[in-house]
C-alpha positions as CSV (number, residue, x, y, z in Angstrom):
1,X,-254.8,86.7,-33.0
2,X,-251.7,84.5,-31.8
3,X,-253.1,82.2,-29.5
4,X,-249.3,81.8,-27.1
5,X,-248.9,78.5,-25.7
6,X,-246.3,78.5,-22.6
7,X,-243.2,77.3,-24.6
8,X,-240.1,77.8,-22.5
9,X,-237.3,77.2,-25.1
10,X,-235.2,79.1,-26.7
11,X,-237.7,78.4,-30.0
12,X,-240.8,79.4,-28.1
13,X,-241.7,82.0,-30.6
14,X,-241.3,79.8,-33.7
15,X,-243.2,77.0,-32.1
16,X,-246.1,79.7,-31.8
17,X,-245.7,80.6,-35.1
18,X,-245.3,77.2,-36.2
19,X,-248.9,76.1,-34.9
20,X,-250.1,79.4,-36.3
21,X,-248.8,78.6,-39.9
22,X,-250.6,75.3,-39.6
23,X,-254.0,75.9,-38.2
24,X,-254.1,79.2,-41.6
25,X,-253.7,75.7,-43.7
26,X,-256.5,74.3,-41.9
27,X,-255.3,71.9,-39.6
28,X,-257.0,71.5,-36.1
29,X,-253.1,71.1,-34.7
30,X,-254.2,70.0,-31.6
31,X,-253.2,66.8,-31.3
32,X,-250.1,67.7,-32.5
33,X,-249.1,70.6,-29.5
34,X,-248.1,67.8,-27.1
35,X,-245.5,66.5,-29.2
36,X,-244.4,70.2,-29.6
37,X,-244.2,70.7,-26.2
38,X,-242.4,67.2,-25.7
39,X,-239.6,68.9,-28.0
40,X,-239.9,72.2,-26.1
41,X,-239.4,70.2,-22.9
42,X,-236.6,68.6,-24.0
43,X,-234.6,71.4,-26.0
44,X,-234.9,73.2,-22.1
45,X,-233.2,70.1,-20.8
46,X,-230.7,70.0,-23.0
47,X,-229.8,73.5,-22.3
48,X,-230.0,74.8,-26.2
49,X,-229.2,78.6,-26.1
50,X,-228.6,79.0,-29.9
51,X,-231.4,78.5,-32.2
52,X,-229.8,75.3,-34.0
53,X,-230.7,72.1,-34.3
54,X,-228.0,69.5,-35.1
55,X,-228.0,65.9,-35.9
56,X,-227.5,65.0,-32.5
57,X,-230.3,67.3,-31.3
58,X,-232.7,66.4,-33.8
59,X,-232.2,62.2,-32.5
60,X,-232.9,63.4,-28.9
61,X,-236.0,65.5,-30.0
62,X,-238.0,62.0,-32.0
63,X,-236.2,59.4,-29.3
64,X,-238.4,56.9,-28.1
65,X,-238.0,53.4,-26.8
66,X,-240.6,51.8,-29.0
67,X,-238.9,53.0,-32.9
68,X,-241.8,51.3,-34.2
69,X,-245.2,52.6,-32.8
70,X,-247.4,55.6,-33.3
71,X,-246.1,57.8,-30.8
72,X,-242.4,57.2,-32.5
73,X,-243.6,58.3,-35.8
74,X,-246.0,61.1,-34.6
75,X,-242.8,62.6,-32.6
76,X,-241.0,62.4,-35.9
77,X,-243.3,63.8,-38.1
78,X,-244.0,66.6,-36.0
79,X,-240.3,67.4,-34.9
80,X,-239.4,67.2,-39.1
81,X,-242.3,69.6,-40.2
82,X,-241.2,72.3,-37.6
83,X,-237.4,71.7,-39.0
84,X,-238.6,72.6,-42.5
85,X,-241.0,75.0,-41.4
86,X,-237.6,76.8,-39.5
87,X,-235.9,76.1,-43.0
88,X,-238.2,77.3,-44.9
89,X,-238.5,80.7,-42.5
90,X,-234.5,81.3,-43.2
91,X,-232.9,79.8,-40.0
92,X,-229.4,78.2,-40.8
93,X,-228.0,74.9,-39.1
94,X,-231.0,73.2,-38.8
95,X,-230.6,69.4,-39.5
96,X,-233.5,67.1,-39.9
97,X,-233.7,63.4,-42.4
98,X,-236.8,61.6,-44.1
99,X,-236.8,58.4,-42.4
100,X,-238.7,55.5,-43.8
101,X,-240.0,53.1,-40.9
102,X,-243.1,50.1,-40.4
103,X,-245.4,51.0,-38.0
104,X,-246.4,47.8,-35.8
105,X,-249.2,49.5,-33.5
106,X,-249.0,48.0,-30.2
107,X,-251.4,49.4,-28.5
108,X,-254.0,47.6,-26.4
109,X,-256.8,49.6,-24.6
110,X,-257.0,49.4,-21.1
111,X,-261.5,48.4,-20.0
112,X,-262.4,49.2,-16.5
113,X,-265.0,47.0,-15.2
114,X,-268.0,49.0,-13.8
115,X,-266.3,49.1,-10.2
116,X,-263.1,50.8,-11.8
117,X,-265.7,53.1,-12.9
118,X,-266.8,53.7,-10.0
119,X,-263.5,54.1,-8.4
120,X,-261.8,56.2,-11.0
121,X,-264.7,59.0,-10.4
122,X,-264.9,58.7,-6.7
123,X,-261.7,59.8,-7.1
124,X,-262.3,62.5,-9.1
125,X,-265.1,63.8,-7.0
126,X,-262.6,63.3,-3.5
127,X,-259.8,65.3,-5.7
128,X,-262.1,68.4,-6.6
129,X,-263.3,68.4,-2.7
130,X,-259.6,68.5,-1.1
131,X,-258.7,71.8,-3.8
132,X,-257.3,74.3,-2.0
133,X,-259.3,77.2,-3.7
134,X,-262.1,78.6,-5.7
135,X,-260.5,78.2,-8.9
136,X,-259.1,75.0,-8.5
137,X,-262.4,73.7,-7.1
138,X,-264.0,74.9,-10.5
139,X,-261.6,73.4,-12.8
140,X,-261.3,70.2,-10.7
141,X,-265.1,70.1,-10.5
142,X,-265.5,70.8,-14.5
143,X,-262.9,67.8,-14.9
144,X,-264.9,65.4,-12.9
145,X,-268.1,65.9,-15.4
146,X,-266.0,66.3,-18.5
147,X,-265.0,63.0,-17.7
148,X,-268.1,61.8,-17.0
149,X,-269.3,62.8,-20.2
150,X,-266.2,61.3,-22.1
151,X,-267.2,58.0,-20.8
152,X,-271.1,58.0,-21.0
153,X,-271.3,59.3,-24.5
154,X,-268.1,57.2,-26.1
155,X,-266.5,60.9,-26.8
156,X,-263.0,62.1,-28.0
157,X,-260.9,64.1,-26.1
158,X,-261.1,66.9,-28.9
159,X,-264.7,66.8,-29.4
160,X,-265.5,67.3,-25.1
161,X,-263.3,70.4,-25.1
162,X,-265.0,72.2,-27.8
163,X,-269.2,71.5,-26.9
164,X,-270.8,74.3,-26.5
165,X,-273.4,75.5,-24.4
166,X,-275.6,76.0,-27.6
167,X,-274.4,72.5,-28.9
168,X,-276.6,71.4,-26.0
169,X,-280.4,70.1,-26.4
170,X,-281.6,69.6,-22.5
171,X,-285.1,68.9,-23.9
172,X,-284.0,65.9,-26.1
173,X,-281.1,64.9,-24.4
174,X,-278.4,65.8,-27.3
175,X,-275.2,67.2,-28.0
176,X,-274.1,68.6,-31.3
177,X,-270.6,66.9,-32.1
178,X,-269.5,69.8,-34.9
179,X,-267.2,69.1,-37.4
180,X,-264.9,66.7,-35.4
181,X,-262.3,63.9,-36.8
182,X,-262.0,64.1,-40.5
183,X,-265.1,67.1,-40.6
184,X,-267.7,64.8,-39.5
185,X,-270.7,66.1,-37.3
186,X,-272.9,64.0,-35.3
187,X,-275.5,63.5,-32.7
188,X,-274.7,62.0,-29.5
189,X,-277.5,61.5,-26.5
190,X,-276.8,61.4,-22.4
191,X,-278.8,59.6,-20.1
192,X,-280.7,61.4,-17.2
193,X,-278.2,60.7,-14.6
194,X,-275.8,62.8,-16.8
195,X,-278.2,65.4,-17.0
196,X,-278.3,65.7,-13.7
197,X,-275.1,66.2,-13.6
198,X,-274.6,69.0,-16.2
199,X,-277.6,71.1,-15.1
200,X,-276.0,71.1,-11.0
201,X,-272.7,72.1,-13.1
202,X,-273.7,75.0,-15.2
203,X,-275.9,75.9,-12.3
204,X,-273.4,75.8,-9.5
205,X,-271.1,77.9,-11.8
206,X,-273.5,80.2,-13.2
207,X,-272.3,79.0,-16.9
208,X,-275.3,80.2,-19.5
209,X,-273.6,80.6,-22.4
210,X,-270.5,79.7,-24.5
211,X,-267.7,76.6,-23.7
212,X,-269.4,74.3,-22.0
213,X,-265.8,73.8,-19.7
214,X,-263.3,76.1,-19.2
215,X,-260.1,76.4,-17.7
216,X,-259.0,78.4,-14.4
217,X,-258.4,81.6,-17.4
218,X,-262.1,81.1,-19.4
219,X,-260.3,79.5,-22.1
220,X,-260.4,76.4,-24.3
221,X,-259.3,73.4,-22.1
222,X,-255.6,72.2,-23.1
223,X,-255.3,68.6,-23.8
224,X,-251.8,67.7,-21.9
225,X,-253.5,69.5,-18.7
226,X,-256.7,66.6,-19.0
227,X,-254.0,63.8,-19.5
228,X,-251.6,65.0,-16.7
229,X,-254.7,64.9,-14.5
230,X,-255.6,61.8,-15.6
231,X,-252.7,60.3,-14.7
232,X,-252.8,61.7,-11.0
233,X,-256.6,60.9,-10.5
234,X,-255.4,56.7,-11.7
235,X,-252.5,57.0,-9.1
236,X,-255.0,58.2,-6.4
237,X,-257.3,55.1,-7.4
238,X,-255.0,52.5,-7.9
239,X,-255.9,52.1,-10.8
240,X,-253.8,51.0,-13.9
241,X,-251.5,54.2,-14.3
242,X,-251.2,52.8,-17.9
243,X,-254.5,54.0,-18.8
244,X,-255.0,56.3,-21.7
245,X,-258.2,58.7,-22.1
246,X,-259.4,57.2,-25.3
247,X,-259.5,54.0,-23.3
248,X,-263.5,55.6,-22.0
249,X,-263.8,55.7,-25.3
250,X,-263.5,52.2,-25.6
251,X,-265.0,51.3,-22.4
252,X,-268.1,53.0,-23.7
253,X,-268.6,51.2,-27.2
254,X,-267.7,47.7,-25.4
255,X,-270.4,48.4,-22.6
256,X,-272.9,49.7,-25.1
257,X,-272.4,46.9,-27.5
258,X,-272.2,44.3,-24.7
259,X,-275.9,45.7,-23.5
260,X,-277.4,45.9,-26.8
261,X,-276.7,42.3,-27.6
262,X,-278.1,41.3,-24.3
263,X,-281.5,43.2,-25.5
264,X,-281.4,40.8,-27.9
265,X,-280.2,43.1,-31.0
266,X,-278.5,41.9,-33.7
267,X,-274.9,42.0,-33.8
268,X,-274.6,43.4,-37.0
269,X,-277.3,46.1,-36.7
270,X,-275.5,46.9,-33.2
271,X,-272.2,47.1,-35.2
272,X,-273.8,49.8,-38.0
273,X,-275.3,51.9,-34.8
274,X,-272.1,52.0,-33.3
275,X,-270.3,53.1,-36.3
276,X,-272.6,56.0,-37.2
277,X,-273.0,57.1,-33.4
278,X,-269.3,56.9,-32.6
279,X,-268.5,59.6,-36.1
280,X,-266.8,56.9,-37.5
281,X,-265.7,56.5,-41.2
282,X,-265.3,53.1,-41.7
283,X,-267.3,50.0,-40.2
284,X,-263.6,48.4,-39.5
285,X,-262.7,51.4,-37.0
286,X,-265.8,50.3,-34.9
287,X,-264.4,46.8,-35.1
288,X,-261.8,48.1,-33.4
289,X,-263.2,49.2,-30.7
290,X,-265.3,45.8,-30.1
291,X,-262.4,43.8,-27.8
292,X,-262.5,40.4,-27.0
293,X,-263.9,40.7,-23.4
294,X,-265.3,38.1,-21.1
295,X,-268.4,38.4,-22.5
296,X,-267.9,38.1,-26.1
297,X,-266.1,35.0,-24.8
298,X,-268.6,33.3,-23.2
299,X,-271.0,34.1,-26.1
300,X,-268.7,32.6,-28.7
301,X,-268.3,29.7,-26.0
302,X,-272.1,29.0,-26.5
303,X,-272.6,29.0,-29.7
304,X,-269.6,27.1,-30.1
305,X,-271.3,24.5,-28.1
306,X,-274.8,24.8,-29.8
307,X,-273.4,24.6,-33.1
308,X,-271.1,21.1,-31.8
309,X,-273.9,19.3,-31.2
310,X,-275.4,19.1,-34.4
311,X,-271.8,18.3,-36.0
312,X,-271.6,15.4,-34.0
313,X,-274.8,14.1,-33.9
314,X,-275.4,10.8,-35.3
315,X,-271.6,9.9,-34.9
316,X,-270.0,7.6,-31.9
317,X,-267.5,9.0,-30.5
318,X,-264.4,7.1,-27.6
319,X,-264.7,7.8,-24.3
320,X,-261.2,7.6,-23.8
């Protein structure tokens, strides 16, 4: 069955069928929608009313001020394979080019202190309160512990979407992460304040069985309708409106690796936890995550110190 996404360009049908053709190769394709609706978007503004893209329409479709970073070449990529999928199909006058380009990724993760926390789901809570009806309160209420859940458990946007009620273990405190980023399952735990929290939730809403959220039409959640409300719940806060989702992500490794090593664990064990916990592949993408905060500061600043005196001792040094 065609699952129709709300396309509004004169290609609306081909960019259902596009994501169609994909996801029968395998690909998840999810991701990969918001760029596809980006295009959409911008073939409505453009007023295209004949199903052609030209030179000049395929440069407005990938056009990005930053020609260098991720979201440059995903927008390309994306934009190319549904020209050669259209290509491919038969259409005529349908322009796109292989471009070679570096990459330089630029991006830098935005980590809340635990009073942003705070804040940023205060918000939430005051956003799902003020909804005007039933089925905005549920959706606005579902949103609130979805994110919740993103943040205490270190989860990706496409794994949260997709838990089911099943996926759930109450008695142990688990969740089932099934076959997520590069087919990789895992086990993830909450704590018992997030219990709390999911138990009032599937009670309040009477949810027994299947997707754990839902939107306002008991479907899958859609991705650009989390990060649009992300954005409105940062401007609410005052927080920075810069902020991606995956940002919780990182908040969450950095705050569990931060409290592990302040138990007294060893940083390297903590590092191989982290890696198999967060469905990692490599020990380098944990890494990754691991910023240079304050606190990693401060420890480096110690045993900087502790390590100086013994390279000095013995040896007179100017006081000038």
């Amino acid at each position: 069955m065609l699952n129709n996404y709300e396309f509004k360009s004169i290609f609306k049908d081909e960019l259902n069928y596009f994501i169609k053709y994909k996801r029968s190769l395998g690909f998840k394709y999810e991701n990969e929608v918001y760029r596809l609706r980006r295009l959409d978007y911008i073939l409505v503004v453009l007023k295209i009313k004949s199903k052609k893209i030209t030179r000049e329409i395929f440069y407005e479709l990938i056009n990005n001020n930053d020609k260098h970073g991720e979201n440059y070449a995903s927008q390309y990529r994306v934009t190319k394979d549904f020209c050669k999928f259209l290509i491919s199909n038969g259409y005529k006058n349908i322009y796109y080019e292989d471009k070679k380009f570096k990459i330089i990724n630029n991006y830098k993760p935005i980590l809340f202190t635990d009073n942003e926390i705070i804040k940023l789901f205060k918000a939430m809570d005051e956003y799902s309160n003020c909804s005007k009806d039933e089925k905005s309160y549920f959706v606005y209420y579902s949103y609130s512990i979805l994110f919740r859940l993103i943040y205490s458990c270190g989860l990706r946007i496409s794994e949260v979407i997709k838990i089911n009620i099943e996926d759930i273990n109450f008695n142990e405190n688990t969740i089932n992460i099934i076959d997520s980023k590069r087919h990789i399952s895992r086990i993830v735990v909450f704590s018992k304040s997030m219990k709390r929290c999911l138990e009032t939730y599937l009670k309040k809403f009477e949810i027994k069985r299947g997707l754990l959220f839902k939107d306002a039409n008991e479907n899958k959640i859609k991705h650009y309708k989390l990060r649009d409300y992300y954005k409105t719940i940062l401007e609410n806060a005052n927080l920075n409106i810069n902020s991606h989702i995956h940002d919780l992500r990182h908040c969450f490794c950095n705050k569990a690796f931060n409290q592990m090593l302040e138990k007294g664990y060893d940083e390297n064990v903590v590092i191989i936890y982290l890696y198999k916990y967060m469905g990692h592949k490599r020990i380098t993408e944990t890494e990754y995550y691991l910023h240079f905060t304050d606190y990693n500061k401060n420890k480096l600043l110690n045993i900087n110190d502790s390590f100086s005196k013994y390279l000095y001792e013995g040896v007179e040094l100017d006081n000038d």
